[in-house]
C-alpha positions in Angstrom: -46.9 -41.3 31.2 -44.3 -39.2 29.5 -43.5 -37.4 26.3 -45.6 -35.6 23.5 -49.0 -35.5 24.7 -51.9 -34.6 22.5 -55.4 -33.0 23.7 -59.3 -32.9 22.2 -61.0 -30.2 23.9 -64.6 -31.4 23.6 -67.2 -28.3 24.8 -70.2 -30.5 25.9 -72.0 -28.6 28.1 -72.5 -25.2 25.7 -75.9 -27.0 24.5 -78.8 -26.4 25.9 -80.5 -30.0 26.1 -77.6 -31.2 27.3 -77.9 -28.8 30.0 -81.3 -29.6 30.6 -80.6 -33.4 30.9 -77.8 -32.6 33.2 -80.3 -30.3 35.5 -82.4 -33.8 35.7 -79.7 -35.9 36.8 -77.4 -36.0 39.6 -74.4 -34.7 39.3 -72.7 -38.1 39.9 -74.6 -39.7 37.2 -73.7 -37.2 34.8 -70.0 -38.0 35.7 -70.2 -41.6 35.7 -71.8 -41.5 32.2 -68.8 -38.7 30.9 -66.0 -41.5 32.3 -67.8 -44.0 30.5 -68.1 -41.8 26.9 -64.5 -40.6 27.4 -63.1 -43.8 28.1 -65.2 -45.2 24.6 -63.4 -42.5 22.6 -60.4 -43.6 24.5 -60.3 -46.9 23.4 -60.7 -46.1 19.2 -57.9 -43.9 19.6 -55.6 -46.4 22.0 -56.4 -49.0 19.2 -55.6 -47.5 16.2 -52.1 -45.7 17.8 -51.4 -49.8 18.7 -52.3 -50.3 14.9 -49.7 -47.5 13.8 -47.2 -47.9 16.1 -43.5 -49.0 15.2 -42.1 -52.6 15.4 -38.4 -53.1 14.7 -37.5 -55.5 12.4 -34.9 -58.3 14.1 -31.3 -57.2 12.5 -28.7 -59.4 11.3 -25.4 -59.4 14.2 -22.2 -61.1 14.9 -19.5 -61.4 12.3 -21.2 -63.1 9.6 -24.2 -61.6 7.6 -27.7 -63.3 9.1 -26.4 -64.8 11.9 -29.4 -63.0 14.8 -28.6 -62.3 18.4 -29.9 -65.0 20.6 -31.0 -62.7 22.9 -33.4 -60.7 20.6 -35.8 -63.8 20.3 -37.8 -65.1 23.1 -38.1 -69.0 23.8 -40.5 -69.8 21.4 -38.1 -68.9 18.6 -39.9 -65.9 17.6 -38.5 -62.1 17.7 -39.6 -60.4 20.4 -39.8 -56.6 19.8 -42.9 -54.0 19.9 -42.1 -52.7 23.4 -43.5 -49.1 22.6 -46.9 -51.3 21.1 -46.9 -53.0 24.3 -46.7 -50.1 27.1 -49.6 -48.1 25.3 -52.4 -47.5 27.3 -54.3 -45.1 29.3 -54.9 -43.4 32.4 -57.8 -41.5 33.5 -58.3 -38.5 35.7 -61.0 -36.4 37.0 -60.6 -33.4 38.9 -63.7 -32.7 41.6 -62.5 -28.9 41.6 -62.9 -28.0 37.7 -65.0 -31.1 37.1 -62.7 -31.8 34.0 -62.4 -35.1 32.8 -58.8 -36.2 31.6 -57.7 -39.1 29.8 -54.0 -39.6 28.9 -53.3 -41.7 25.9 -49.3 -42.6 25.4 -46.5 -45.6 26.3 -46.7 -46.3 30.0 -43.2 -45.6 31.5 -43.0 -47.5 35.0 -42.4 -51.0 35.7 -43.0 -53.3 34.0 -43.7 -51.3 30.8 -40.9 -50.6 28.4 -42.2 -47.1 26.5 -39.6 -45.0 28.2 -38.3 -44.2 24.2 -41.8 -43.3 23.2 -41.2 -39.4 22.8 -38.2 -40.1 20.5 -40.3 -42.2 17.9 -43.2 -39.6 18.2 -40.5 -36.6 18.2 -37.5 -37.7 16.5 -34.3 -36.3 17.4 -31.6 -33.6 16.0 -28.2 -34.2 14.8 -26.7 -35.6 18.3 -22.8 -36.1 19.3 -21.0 -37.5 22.5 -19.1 -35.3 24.2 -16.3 -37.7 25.1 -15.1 -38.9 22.3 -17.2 -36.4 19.6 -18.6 -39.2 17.3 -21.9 -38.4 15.4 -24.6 -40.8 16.4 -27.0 -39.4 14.3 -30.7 -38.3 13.9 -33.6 -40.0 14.4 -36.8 -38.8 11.9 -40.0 -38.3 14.0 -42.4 -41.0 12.6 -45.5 -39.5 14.3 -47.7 -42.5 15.1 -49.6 -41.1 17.6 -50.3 -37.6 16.2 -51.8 -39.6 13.0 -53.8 -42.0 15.5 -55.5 -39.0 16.7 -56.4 -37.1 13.2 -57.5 -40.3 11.8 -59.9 -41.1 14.7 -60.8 -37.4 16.0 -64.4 -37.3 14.8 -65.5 -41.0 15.2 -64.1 -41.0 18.7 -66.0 -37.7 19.5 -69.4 -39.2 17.8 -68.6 -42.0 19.8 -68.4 -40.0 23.3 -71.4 -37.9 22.5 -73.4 -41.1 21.9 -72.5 -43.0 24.4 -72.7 -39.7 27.0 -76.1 -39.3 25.7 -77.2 -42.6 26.4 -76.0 -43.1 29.8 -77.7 -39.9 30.2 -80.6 -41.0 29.4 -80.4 -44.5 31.2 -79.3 -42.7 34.7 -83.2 -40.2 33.9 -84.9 -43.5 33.6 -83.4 -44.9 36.7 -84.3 -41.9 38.4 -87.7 -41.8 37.2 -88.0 -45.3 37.9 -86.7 -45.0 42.3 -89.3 -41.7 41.9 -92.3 -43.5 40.7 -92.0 -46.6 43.3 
């Protein structure tokens, strides 16, 4: 994944029954439950950056006005855009050293996604010119899709990881308690 990336810095562990749960549990409970609450909160942000997200509008081309490339629609008849909607996803990383838990949100770049033009929707670009023949092929306004996405969803996708860490929490204590007692 490339381009503008975006962070929530969540501080879970500076609560104390949180720590005490987490002295209770294994370690690689605790981690399996924050994969699962991160990739939750994951998931309400991924949808509503798809909900946001750009589609181009087929264009009128050839000589007369209305006549569409046959090449912009697919074989059903239909235009086939929304590449950038298509190629956003997620990909998820945890780091044994640090015991940080990262999960990118963004368009997917490599084959056989298409969201290699993502961080010029997110970013926009400046007044550009070539340098061959010095035509002006002008600026593209950041529409920032994904920056909204995350300010509209920040605090129901962090109640959302806290609720479901919590419970898986709390499910991997039972299942302890439960190999303990037998």
């Amino acid at each position: 994944m490339a381009g503008v990336q975006f962070a929530i810095r969540v501080p879970l562990v500076d609560r104390l029954a949180l720590r005490l749960m987490l002295r209770k549990v294994l370690p690689r409970e605790a981690n399996h439950a924050m994969r699962t609450a991160v990739n939750a909160a994951g998931t309400i942000i991924l949808r509503k950056m798809r909900e946001l997200c750009p589609v181009q509008k087929p264009r009128p081309h050839g000589i007369r006005t209305g006549v569409q490339s046959r090449l912009s629609t697919s074989t059903k008849g239909g235009y086939r855009g929304g590449n950038l909607k298509r190629s956003l996803g997620r990909k998820y990383s945890f780091y044994l050293a640090d015991g940080n838990h990262v999960l990118l949100l963004g368009p997917r770049v490599t084959a056989p996604w298409k969201g290699r033009h993502g961080h010029l929707v997110e970013a926009g670009t400046k007044k550009r010119e070539q340098k061959t023949t010095g035509q002006n092929t002008g600026i593209m306004p950041a529409f920032r899709f994904m920056e909204r996405a995350m300010d509209a969803t920040r605090f129901a996708a962090l109640g959302q990881m806290q609720a479901t860490f919590r419970d898986g929490l709390f499910r991997a204590i039972r299942k302890a308690r439960r190999r303990r007692a037998a």
